[in-house]
C-alpha positions as CSV (number, residue, x, y, z in Angstrom):
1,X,185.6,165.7,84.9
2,X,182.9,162.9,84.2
3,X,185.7,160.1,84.5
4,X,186.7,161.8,88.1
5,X,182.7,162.0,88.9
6,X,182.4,158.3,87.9
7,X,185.5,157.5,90.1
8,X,184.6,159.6,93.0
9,X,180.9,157.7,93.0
10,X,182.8,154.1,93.1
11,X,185.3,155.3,95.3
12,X,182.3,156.8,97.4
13,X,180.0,153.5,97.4
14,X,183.5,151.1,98.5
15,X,183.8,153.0,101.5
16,X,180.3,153.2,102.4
17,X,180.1,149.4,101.8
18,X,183.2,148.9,103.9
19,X,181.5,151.3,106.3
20,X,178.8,148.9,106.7
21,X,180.5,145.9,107.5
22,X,182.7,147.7,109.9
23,X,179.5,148.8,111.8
24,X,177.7,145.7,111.5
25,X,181.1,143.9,113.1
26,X,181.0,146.7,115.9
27,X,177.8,146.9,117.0
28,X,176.2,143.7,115.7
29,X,172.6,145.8,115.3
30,X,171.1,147.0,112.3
31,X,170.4,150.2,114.1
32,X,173.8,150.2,114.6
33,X,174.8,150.5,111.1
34,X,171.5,152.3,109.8
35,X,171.6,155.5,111.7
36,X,175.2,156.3,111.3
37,X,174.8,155.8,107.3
38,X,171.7,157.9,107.5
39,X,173.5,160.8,109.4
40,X,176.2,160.6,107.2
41,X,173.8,160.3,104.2
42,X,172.0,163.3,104.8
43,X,174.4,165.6,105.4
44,X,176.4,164.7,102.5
45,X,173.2,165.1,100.4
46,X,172.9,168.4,102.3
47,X,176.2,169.6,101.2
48,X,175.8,168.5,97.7
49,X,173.1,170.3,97.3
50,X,174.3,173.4,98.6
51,X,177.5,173.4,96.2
52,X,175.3,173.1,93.5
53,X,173.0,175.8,94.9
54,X,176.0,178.2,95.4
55,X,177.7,177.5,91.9
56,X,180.7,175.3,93.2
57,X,181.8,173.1,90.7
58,X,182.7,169.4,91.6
59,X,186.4,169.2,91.3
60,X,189.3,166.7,92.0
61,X,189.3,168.9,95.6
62,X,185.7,169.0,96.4
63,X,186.0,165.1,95.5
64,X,187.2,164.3,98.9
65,X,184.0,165.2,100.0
66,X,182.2,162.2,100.3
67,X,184.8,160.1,101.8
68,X,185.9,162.9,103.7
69,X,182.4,163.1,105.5
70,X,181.9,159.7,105.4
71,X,184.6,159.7,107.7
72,X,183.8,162.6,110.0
73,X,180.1,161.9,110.3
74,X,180.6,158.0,110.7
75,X,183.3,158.5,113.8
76,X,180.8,161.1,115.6
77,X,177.8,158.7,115.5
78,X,180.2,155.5,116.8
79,X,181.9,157.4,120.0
80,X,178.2,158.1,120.9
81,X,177.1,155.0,120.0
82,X,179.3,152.7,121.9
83,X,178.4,154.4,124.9
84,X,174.9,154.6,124.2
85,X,174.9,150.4,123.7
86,X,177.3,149.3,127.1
87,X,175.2,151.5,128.9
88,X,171.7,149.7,127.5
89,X,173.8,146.4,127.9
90,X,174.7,147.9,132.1
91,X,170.5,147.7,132.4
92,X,169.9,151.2,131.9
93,X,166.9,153.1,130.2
94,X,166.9,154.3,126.7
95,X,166.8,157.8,128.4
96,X,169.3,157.1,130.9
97,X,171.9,155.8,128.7
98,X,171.2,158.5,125.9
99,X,172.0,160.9,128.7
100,X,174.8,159.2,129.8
101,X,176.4,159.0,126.3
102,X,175.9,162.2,125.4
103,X,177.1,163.9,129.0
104,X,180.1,160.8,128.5
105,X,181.5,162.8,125.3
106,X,179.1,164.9,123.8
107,X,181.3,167.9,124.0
108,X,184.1,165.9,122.7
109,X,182.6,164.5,119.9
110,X,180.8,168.6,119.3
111,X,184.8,169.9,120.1
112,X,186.0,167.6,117.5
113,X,183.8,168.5,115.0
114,X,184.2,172.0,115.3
115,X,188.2,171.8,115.4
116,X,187.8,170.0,112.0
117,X,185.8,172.4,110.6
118,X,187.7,175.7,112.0
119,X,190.4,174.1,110.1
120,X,188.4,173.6,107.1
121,X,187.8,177.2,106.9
122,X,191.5,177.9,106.6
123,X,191.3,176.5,102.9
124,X,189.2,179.0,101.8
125,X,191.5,182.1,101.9
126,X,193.9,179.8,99.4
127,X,194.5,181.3,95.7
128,X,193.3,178.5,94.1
129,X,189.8,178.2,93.4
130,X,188.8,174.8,94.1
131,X,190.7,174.5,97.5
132,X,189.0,178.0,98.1
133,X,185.5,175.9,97.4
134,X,186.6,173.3,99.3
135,X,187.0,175.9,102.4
136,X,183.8,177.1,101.9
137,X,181.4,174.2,101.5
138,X,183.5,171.2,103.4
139,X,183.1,172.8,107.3
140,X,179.5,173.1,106.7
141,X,179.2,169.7,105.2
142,X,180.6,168.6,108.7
143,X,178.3,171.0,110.7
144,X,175.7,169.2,109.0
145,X,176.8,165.9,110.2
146,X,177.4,166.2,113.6
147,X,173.3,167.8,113.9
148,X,172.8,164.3,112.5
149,X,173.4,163.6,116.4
150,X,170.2,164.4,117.2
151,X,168.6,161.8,115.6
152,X,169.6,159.7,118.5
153,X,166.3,161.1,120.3
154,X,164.8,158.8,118.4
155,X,165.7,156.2,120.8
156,X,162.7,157.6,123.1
157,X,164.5,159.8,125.1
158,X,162.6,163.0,123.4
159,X,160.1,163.5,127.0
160,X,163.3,163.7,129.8
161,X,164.5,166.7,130.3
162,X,168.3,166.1,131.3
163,X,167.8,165.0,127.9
164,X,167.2,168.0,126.7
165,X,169.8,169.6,128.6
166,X,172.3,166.9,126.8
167,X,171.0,167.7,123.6
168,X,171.0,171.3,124.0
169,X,174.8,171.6,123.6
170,X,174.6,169.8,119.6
171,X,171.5,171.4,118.9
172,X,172.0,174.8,119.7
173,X,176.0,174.8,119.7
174,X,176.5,173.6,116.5
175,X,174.4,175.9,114.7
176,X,175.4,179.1,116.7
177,X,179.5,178.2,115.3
178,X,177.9,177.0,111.8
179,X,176.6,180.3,111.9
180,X,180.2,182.0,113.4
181,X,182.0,179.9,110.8
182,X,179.9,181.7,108.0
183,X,180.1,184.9,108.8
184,X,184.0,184.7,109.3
185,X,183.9,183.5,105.5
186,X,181.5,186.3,104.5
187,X,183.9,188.5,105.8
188,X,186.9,186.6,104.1
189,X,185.4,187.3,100.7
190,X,185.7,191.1,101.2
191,X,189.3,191.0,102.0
192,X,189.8,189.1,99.0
């Protein structure tokens, strides 16, 4: 278990260094590269956190979860993102082109996410107990990274209000089927 928690932490740190350069060759920014690592850094600490909170133990399973996340939270930020920069590189407003990115694919990116995780939660009525955990704890750990979208207010769009509008749908979408998610496993465990 320490070997695999050694491994996983190597593993972890490759991908996040290949993440980087990936980024930095996309988007040629450093904000480019900082706020998608910082999305996905958070919500992986997040989720972390909450296994150890709730007692689940790190196994070979819940192991994917860094890369895993990495992944998930990594591709959310970049569709936005891409949009977010043409649109800033068309002339337009930090407001306007947060707007636009967000109206662009938004949903998609929030549909996505929530597809992953719906299929996340299937894992957690397996017999076995560390796929169980991973069911549990991995389609909150991607809840938690697609919130990470609203970070992008902090490109000064915080005082428009179609920007609010925009946001709305991550902000208060993504909780409301975090929430749905949860109590469909809380129910789970008294069938069980």
């Amino acid at each position: 278990n320490e070997q695999m928690e050694i491994d996983v932490g190597k593993f972890t740190l490759a991908a996040c260094a290949l993440v980087l350069v990936v980024l930095y060759t996309v988007f040629r920014r450093i904000s480019g590269v900082i706020l998608p690592i910082v999305i996905v850094g958070l919500a992986l600490s997040s989720t972390v956190g909450l296994m150890t909170l709730l007692g689940i133990p790190f196994s070979m399973t819940t192991g994917i979860l860094p890369p895993f996340l990495l992944t998930v939270g990594v591709c959310s930020s970049v569709h936005i993102l891409v949009i977010f920069y043409q649109q800033l590189g068309k002339g337009s407003s930090r407001e306007e082109a947060i707007v636009f990115s967000l109206g662009h694919c938004g949903v998609a990116v929030m549909m996505a996410s929530l597809t992953t995780a719906g299929g996340l939660v299937s894992f957690y009525a397996a017999p076995i107990a560390p796929i169980s955990g991973l069911g549990f704890i991995a389609p909150i750990g991607v809840m938690l990274a697609i919130q990470g979208i609203n970070a992008l207010e902090s490109f000064g769009a915080q005082h428009q209000v179609a920007v609010g509008v925009a946001l709305s749908v991550t902000r208060e979408f993504s909780p409301l089927i975090t929430g749905i998610l949860l109590t469909v496993i809380a129910g789970i465990l008294f069938i069980k």
